[in-house]
C-alpha positions as CSV (number, residue, x, y, z in Angstrom):
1,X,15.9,-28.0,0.3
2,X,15.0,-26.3,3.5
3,X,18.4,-25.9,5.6
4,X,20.3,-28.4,4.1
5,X,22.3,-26.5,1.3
6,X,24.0,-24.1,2.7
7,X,28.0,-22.8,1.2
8,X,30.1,-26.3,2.6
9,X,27.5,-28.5,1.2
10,X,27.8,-26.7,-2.4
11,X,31.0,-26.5,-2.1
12,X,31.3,-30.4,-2.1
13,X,28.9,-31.6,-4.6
14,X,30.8,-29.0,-7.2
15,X,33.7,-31.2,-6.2
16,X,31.5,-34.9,-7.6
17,X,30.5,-33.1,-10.9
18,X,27.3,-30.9,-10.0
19,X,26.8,-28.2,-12.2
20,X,24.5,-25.7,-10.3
21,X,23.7,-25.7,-7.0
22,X,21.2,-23.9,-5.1
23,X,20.8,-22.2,-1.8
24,X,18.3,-23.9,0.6
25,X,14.6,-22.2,0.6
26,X,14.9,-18.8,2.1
27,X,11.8,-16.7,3.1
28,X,11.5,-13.6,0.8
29,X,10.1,-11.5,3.6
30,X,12.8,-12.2,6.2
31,X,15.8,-11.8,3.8
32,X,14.9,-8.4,2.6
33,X,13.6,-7.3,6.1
34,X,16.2,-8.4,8.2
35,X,19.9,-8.3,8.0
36,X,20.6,-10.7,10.8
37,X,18.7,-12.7,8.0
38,X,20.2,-12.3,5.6
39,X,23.9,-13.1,7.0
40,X,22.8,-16.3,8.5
41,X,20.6,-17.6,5.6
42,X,23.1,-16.8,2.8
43,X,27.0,-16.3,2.5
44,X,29.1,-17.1,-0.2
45,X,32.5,-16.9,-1.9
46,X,34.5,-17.0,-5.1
47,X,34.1,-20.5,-5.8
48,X,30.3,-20.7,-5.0
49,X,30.0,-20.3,-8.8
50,X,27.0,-20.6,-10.6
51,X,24.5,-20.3,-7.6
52,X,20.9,-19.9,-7.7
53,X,18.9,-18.2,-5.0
54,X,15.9,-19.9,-3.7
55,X,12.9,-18.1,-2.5
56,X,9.7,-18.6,-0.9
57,X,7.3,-15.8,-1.0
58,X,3.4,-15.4,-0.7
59,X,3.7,-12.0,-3.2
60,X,5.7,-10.3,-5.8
61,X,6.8,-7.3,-3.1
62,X,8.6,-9.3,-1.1
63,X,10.1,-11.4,-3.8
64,X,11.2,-8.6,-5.9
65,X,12.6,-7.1,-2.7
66,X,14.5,-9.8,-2.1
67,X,15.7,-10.9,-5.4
68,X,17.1,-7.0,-6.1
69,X,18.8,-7.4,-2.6
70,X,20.9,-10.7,-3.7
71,X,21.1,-10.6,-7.5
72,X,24.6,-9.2,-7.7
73,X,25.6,-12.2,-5.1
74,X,24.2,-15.1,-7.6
75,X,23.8,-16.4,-10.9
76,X,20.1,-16.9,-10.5
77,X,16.5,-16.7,-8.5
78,X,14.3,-19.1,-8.0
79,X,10.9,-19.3,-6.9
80,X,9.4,-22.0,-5.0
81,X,6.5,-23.4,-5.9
82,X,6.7,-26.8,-4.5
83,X,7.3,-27.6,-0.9
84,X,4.7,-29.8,0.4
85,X,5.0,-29.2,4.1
86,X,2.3,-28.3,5.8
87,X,3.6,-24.6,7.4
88,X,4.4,-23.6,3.9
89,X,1.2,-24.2,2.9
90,X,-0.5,-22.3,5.8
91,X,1.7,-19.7,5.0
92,X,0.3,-19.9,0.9
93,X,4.0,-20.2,0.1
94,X,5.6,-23.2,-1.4
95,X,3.1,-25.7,-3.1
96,X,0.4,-23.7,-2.6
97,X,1.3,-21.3,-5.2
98,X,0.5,-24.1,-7.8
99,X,-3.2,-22.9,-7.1
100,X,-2.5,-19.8,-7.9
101,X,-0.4,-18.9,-11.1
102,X,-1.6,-15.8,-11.3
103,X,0.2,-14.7,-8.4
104,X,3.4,-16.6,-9.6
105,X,3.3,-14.6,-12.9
106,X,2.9,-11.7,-11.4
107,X,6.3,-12.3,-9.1
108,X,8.0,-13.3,-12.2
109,X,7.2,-10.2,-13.8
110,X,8.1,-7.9,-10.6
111,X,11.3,-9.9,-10.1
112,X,12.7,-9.4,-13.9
113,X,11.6,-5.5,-14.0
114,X,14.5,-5.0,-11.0
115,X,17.5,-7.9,-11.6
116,X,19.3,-9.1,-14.5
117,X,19.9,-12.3,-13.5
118,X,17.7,-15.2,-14.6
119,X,14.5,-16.0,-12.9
120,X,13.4,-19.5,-12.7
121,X,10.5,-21.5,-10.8
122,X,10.4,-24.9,-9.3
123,X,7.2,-26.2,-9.4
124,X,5.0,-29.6,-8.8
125,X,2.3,-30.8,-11.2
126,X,-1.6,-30.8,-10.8
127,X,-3.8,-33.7,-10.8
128,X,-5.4,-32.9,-13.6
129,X,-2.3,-32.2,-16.3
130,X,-4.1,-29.4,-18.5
131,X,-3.9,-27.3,-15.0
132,X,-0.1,-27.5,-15.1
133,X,0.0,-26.9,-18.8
134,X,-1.5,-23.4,-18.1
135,X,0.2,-22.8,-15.1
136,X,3.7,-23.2,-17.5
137,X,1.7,-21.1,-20.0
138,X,1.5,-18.4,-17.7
139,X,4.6,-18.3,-16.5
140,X,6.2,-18.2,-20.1
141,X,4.0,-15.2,-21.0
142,X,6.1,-13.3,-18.7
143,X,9.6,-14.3,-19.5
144,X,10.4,-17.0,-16.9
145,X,14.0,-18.5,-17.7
146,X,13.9,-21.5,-16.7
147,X,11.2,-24.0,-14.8
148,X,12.2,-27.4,-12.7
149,X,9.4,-29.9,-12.7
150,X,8.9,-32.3,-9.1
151,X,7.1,-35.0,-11.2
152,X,4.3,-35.0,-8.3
153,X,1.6,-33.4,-6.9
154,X,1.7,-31.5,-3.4
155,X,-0.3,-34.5,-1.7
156,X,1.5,-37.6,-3.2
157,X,4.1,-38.8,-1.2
158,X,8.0,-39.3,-1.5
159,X,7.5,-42.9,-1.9
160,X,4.9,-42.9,-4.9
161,X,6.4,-42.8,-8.1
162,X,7.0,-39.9,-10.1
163,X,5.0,-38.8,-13.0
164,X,7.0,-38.8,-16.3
165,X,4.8,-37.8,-17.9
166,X,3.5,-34.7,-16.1
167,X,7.6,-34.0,-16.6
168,X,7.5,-34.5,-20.0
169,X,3.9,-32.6,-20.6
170,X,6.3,-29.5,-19.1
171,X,8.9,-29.5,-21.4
172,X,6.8,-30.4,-24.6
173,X,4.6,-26.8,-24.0
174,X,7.7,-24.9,-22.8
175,X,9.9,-22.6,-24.7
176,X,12.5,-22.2,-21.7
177,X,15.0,-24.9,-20.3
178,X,13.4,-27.9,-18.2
179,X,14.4,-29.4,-15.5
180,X,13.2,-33.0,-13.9
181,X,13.0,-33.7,-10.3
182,X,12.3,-36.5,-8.1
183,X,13.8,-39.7,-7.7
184,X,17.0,-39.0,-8.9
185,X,19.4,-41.5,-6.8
186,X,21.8,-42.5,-9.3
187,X,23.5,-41.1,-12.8
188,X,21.1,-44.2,-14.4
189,X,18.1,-42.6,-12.9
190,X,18.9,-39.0,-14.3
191,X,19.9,-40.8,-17.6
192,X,16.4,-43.1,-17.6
193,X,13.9,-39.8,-17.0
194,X,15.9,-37.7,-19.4
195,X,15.3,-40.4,-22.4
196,X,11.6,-40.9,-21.2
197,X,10.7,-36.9,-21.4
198,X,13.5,-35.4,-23.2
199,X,14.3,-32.7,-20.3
200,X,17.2,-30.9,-20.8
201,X,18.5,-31.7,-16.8
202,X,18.3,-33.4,-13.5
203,X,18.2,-31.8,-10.6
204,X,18.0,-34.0,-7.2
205,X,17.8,-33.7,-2.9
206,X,17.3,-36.6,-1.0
207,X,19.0,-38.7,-3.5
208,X,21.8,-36.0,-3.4
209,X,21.6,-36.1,0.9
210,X,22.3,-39.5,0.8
211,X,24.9,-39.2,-1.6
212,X,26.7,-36.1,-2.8
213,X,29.1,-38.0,-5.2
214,X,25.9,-39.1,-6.9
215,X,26.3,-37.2,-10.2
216,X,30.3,-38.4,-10.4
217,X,28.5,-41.8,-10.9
218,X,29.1,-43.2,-7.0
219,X,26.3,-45.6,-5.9
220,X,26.7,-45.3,-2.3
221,X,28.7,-42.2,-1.1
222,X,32.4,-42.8,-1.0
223,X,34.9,-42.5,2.0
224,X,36.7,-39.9,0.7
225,X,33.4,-37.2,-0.1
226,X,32.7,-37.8,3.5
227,X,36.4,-37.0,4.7
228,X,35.9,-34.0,1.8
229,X,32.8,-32.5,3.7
230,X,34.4,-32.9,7.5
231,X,37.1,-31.0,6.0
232,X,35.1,-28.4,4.5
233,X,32.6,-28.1,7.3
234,X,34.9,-27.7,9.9
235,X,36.7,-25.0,7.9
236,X,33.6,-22.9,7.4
237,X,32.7,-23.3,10.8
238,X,29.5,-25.4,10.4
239,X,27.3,-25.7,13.1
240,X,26.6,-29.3,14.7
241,X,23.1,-30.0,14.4
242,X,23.5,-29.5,10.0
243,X,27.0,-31.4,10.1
244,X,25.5,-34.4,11.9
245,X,22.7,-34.3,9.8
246,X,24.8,-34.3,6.5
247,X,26.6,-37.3,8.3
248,X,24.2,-39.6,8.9
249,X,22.1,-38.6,5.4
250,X,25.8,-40.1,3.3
251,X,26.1,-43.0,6.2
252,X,22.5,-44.1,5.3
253,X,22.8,-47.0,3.2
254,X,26.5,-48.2,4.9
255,X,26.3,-48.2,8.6
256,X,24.8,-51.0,10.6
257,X,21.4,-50.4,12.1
258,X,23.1,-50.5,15.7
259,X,26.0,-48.1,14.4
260,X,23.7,-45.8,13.3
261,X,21.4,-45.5,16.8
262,X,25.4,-44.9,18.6
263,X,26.3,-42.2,15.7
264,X,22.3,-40.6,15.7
265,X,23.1,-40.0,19.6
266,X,26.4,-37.8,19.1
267,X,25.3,-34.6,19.6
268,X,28.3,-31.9,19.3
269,X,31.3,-31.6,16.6
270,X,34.0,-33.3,18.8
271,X,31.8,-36.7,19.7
272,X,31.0,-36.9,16.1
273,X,34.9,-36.5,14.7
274,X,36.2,-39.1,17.6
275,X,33.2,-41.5,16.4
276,X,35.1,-41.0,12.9
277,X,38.3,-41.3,14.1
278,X,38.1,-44.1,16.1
279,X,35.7,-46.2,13.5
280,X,36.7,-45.0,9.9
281,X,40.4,-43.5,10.6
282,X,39.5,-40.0,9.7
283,X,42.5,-37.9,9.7
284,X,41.5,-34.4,8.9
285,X,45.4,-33.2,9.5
286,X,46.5,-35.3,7.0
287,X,43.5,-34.3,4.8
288,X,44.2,-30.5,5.0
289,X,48.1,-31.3,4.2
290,X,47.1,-32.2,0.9
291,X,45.1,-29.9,-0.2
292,X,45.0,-26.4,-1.5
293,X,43.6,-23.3,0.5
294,X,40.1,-22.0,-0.4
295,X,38.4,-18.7,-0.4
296,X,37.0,-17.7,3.0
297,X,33.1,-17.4,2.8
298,X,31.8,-14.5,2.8
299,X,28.6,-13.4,4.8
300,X,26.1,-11.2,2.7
301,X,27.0,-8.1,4.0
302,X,30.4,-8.1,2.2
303,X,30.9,-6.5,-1.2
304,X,31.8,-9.4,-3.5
305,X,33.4,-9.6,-6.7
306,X,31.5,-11.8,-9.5
C-alpha cells in the first residue's frame, strides 16, 4: 500500500492476529538518497516485529542501495512488481516490471550479494499465464525467498475477479513460499483461495483498510480496534490527513451515507476526536488507563536493537 501502512497501522493489525506486516511502497532512489526520506518514510520500534520493507525501484542500484541501507532495521525486502497506477508505470516502476523480468532478476541478485535478510517480490500475473510462469522462473534462478501473487493483471480492475488460477499456476512452479493476494475481506475468503491453489498465505489491503481486525475473524471492524488505533495514532503522533483516512476506510460499511459526508468533511485531529466523542463515546483517557506503555518509535536515523 502506498501511504497507508505506516508504524501505528502495524502496530494494530499485529494486535487482530496479522502475522507480518509491511511498510507502505517506498521509492528505492529517495530512501537511499535522502535522509529527510528516509525518517519520514520509515521508523520503527521493538515491537514492529517481523517487518518487511517494501520497495519500488526502476534498477538493481538503487534497490540494492536501499535494501543495504535498511536491512538491519527489518526482517525482510520486498520488491514491487505490482502497483497498477499510472505514475508508477511512467516511472517503469511498479507493474511495469512484470514486462521486464530480466531487470527484476537482476535486482534480486544485487539485493542478496549485500543483505542477509530475505528478499521477496510482489508481483501480478500476465494475460497469457506461461509469461508469468517464466517470470517466477527467473526469479527463482536467482534465490528469491519468497513471491506474493495479486491474482490480476496490471489493467484489470479492483472489481473483476481474481484469477485463482494464475495464483495457483505460481505456487505449482515455485520452489519458495507463495503468497495470494486480492480479495481477501474476510478469514472465509483467505480460507476459500488457500483450498482452491494451495498457497501457503494470505496477504490483504483494502480488505485490511476496511477492516484491520479482519484476520482475528471480525466481519465488519469492531468498536474497540477503532478506539485501539485513536489510541495508538495519537501516541505516535500521526498526522491528520492518514488518521482520517484510516477512519473512514474501518467506518465504511457502518456509518450512514449522511454520517459519512459530516465525518469525510473533518479535516484536523480535534474535529475528528469530538465527532467520536460526541457520536461513539470515545474515551481515549480511559483507554490509555488500561493499558500498558509501548516502545517509542523510532525514526531511521537511530541505532536499533533487533
Amino acid at each position: 500500500m502506498v501511504r497507508y501502512s505506516k508504524l501505528p497501522f502495524r502496530e494494530l493489525v499485529r494486535r487482530y492476529n496479522c502475522d507480518i506486516v509491511y511498510t507502505p511502497m517506498i521509492l528505492a532512489s529517495v530512501f537511499s538518497a535522502s535522509q529527510y526520506s528516509r525518517e519520514c518514510e520509515f521508523s520503527t520500534n521493538d515491537l514492529d516485529d517481523p517487518v518487511v520493507i517494501q520497495f519500488a525501484a526502476s534498477n538493481g542500484v538503487d534497490l540494492a542501495n536501499a535494501a543495504e541501507l535498511a536491512a538491519p532495521y527489518v526482517s525482510g525486502i520486498d520488491i514491487n512488481c505490482g502497483c497498477p497506477q499510472k505514475w508508477a508505470i511512467q516511472e517503469k516502476i511498479g507493474s511495469h516490471l512484470m514486462s521486464d523480468p530480466e531487470t527484476v532478476r537482476d535486482m534480486i541478485r544485487q539485493t542478496k550479494a549485500r543483505v542477509s535478510v530475505p528478499c521477496s517480490i510482489k508481483i501480478r500475473i500476465h494475460r497469457d499465464l506461461r509469461e508469468t510462469e517464466e517470470f517466477v522462473k527467473r526469479a527463482l534462478s536467482v534465490g528469491v525467498d519468497f513471491i506474493t501473487v495479486h491474482g490480476r493483471t496490471r489493467r484489470q480492475k479492483s472489481t473483476e475477479p481474481v484469477n485463482l488460477e494464475g495464483m495457483k499456476l505460481v505456487k505449482e512452479v515455485s520452489t519458495v513460499p507463495v503468497l495470494a493476494n486480492g480479495d481477501v475481506f474476510c478469514v472465509k475468503d483467505a480460507d476459500d483461495i488457500v483450498a482452491a491453489t494451495g498457497v501457503d498465505g494470505t496477504m490483504s489491503a483494502r480488505g485490511i483498510l476496511e477492516n484491520p481486525a479482519l484476520f482475528a475473524g471480525y466481519d465488519v471492524t469492531p468498536w474497540e480496534c477503532i478506539e485501539d488505533y485513536v489510541d495508538i495514532a495519537l501516541s505516535y503522533g500521526t498526522n491528520a490527513f492518514i488518521f482520517h483516512h484510516h477512519l473512514m476506510s474501518m467506518f465504511e460499511h457502518t456509518m450512514s451515507n449522511a454520517e459519512r459526508r459530516t465525518f469525510n468533511s473533518l479535516t484536523s485531529v480535534p474535529s475528528i476526536l469530538d465527532h467520536l466523542e460526541e457520536h461513539y463515546g470515545l474515551n481515549i483517557a480511559e483507554k490509555r488507563a488500561r493499558r500498558p506503555l509501548r516502545p517509542l518509535a523510532k525514526p531511521f536515523s537511530q541505532p536499533l536493537q533487533k
